[in-house]
N, CA, C and O of each residue as an XYZ file, in Angstrom:
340
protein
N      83.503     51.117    -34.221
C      82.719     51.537    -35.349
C      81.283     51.790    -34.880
O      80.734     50.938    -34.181
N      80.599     53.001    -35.253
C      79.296     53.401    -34.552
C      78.252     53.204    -36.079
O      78.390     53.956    -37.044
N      77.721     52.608    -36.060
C      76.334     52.602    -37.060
C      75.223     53.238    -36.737
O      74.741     53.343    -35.609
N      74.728     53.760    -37.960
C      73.431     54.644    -38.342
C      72.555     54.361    -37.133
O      72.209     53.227    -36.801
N      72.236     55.435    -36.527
C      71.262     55.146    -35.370
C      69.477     55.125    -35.920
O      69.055     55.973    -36.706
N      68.796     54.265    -35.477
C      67.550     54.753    -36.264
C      66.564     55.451    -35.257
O      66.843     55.409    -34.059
N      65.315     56.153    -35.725
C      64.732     57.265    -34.973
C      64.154     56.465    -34.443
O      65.142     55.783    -34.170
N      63.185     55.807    -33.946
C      62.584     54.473    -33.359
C      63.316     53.009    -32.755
O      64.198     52.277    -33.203
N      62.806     52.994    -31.998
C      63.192     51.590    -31.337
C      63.097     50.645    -32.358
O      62.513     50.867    -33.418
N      63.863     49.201    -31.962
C      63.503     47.967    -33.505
C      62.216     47.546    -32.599
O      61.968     47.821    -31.425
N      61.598     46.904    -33.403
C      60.367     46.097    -33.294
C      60.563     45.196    -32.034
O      61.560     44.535    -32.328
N      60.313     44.958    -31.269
C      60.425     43.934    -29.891
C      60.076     42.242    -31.339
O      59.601     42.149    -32.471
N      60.519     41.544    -30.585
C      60.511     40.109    -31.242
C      59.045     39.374    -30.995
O      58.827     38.513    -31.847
N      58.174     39.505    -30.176
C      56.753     39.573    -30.280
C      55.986     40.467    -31.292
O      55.124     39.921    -31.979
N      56.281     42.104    -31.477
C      56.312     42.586    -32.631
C      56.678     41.577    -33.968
O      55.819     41.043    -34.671
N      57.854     41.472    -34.113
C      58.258     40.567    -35.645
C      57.793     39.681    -35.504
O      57.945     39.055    -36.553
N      56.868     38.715    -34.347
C      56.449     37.639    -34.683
C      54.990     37.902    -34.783
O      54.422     36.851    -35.079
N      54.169     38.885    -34.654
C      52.628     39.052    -34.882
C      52.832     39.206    -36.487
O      52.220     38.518    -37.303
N      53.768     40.194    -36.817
C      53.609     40.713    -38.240
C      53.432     39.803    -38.999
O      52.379     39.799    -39.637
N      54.582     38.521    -39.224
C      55.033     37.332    -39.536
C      53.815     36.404    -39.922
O      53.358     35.932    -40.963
N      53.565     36.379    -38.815
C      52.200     35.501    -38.539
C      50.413     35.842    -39.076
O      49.460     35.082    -39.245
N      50.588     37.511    -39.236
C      49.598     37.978    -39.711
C      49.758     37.812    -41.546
O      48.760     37.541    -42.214
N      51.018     38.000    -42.142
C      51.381     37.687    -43.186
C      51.138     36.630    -43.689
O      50.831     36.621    -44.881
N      51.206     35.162    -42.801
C      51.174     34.249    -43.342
C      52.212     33.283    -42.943
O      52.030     32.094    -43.207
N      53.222     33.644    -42.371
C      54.392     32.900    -42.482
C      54.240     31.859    -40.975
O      53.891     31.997    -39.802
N      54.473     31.366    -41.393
C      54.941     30.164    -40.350
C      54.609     28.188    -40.745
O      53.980     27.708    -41.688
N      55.155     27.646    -39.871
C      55.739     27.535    -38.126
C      57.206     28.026    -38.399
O      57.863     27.527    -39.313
N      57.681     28.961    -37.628
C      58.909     29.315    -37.525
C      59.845     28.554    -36.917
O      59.337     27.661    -36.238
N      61.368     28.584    -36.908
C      62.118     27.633    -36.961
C      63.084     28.402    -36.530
O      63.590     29.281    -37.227
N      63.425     28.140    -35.351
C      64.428     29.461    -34.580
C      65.771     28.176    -33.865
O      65.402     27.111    -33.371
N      67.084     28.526    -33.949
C      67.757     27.744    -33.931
C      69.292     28.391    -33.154
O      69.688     29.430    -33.681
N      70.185     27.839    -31.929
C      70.948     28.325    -31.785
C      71.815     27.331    -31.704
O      71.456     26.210    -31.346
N      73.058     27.619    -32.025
C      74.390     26.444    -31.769
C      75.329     27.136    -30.313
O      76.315     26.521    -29.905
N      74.976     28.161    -29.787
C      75.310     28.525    -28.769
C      74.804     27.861    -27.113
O      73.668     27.961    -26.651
N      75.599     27.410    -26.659
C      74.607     27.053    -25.521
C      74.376     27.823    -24.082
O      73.812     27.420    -23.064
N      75.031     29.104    -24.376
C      74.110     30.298    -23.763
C      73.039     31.161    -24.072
O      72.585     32.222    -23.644
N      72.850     30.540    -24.749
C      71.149     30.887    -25.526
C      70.405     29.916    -25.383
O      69.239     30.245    -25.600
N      70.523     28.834    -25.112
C      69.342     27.706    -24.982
C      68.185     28.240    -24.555
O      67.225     28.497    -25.281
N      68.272     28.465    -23.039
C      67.149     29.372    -22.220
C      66.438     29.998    -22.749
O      65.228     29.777    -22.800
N      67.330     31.426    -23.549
C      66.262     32.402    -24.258
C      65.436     31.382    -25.437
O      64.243     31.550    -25.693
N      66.293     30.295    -26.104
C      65.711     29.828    -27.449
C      64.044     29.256    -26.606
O      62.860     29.549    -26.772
N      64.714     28.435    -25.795
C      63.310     27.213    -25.512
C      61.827     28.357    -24.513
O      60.607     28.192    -24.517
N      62.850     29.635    -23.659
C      61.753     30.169    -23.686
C      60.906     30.584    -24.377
O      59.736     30.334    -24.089
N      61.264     31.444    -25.647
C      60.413     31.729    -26.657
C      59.911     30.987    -27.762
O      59.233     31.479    -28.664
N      60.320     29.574    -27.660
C      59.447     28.699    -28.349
C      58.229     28.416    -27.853
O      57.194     28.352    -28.515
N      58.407     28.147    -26.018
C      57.094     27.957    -25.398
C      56.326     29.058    -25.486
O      55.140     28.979    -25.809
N      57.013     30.366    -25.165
C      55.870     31.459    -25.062
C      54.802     31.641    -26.561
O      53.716     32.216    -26.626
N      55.584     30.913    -27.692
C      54.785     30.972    -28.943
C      54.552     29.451    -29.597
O      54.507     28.949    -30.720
N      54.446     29.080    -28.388
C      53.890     27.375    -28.876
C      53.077     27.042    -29.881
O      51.997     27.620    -29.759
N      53.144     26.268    -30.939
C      52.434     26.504    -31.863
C      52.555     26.891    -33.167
O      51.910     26.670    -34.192
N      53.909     27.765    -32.785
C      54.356     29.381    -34.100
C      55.591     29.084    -34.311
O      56.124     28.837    -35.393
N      56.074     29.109    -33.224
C      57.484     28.906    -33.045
C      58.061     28.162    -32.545
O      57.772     28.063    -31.352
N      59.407     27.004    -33.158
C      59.525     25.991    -32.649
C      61.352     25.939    -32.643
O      61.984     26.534    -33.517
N      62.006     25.190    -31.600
C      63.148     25.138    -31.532
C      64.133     24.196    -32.232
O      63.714     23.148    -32.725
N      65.203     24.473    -32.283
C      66.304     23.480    -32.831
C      67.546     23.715    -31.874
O      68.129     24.788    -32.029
N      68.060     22.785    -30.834
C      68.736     22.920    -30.327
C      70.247     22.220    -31.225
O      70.168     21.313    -32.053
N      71.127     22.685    -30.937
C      72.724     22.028    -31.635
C      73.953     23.059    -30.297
O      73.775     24.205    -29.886
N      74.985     22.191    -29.984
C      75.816     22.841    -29.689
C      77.258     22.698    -30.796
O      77.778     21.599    -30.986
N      77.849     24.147    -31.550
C      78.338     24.216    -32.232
C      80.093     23.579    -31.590
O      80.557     23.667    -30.453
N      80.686     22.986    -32.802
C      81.424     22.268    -31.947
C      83.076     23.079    -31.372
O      84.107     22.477    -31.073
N      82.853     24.509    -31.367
C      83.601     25.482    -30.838
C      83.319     25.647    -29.405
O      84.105     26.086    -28.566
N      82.018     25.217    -29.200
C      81.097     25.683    -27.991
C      81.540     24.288    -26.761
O      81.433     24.305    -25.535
N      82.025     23.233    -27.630
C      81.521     21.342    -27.175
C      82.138     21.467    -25.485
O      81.573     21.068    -24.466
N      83.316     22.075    -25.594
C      84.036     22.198    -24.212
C      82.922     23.128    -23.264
O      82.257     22.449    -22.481
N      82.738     24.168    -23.264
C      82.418     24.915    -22.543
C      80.885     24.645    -22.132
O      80.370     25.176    -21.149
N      80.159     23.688    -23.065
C      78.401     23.114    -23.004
C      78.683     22.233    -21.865
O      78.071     22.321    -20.800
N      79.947     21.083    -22.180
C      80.506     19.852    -21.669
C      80.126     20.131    -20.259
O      79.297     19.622    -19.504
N      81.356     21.508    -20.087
C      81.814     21.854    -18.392
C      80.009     22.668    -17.556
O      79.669     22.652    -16.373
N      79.184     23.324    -18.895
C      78.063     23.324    -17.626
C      77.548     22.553    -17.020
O      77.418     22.485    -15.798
N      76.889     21.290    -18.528
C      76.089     19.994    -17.959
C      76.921     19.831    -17.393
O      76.371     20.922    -17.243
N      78.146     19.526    -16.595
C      78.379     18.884    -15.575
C      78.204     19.346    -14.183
O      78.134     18.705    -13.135
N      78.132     21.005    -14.500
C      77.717     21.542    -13.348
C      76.181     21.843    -13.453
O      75.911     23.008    -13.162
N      75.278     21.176    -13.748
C      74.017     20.983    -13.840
C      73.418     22.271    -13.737
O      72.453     22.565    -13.031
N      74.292     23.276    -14.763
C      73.412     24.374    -15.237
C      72.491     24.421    -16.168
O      71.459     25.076    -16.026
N      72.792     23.665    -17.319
C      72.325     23.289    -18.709
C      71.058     22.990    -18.643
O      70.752     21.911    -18.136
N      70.002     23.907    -19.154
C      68.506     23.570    -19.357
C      67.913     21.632    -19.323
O      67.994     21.080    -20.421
N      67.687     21.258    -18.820
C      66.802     20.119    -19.305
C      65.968     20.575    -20.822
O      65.275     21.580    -20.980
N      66.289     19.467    -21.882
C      65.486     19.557    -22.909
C      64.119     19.171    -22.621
O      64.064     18.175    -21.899
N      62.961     19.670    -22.975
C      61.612     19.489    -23.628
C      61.142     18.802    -24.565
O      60.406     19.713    -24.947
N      60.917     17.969    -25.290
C      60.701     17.266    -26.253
C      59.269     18.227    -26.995
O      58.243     18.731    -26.538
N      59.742     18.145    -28.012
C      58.248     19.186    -28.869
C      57.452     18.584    -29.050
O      57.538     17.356    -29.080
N      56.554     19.136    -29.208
C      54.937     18.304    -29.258
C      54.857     18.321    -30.995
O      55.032     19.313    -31.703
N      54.456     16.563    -31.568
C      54.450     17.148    -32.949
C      53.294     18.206    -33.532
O      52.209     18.516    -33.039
N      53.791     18.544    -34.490
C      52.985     19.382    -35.141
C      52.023     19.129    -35.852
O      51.778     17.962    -36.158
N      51.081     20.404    -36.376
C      49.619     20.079    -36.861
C      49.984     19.203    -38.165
O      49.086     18.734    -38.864
């Protein structure tokens, strides 16, 4: 199935997060139950420290396959967040 192409690129996610932020909105709350996304999640919490903050969960479809990285010591080390203002 092919969907509506649009004439412009989407907004880069630094884009949606200036707008966001110029609006008013925040601390944002960005969250994955995937644990091949960790990386991208906790990178872009740090790169917007402050704005944007993480919620890590591994969904329990995922529990086997999270299990078998940490054991092969792929699995990000968590960060502990700094509390907030």
């Amino acid at each position: 199935m092919h969907h509506a192409q649009t004439p412009t690129a989407p907004p880069s996610a630094a884009q949606v997060l200036q707008r966001a932020t110029s609006s008013g909105v925040g601390p944002i709350v960005c969250y994955t139950t995937d644990d091949t996304k960790l990386e991208q999640l906790v990178r872009c919490a740090k790169e917007n420290a402050g704005t944007v903050y993480c919620l890590v969960g591994i969904h329990s479809d995922n529990i086997k396959r999270a299990n078998d990285r940490c054991a092969l010591r792929t699995c990000p080390s968590p960060t502990p967040a700094a509390p907030g203002p």
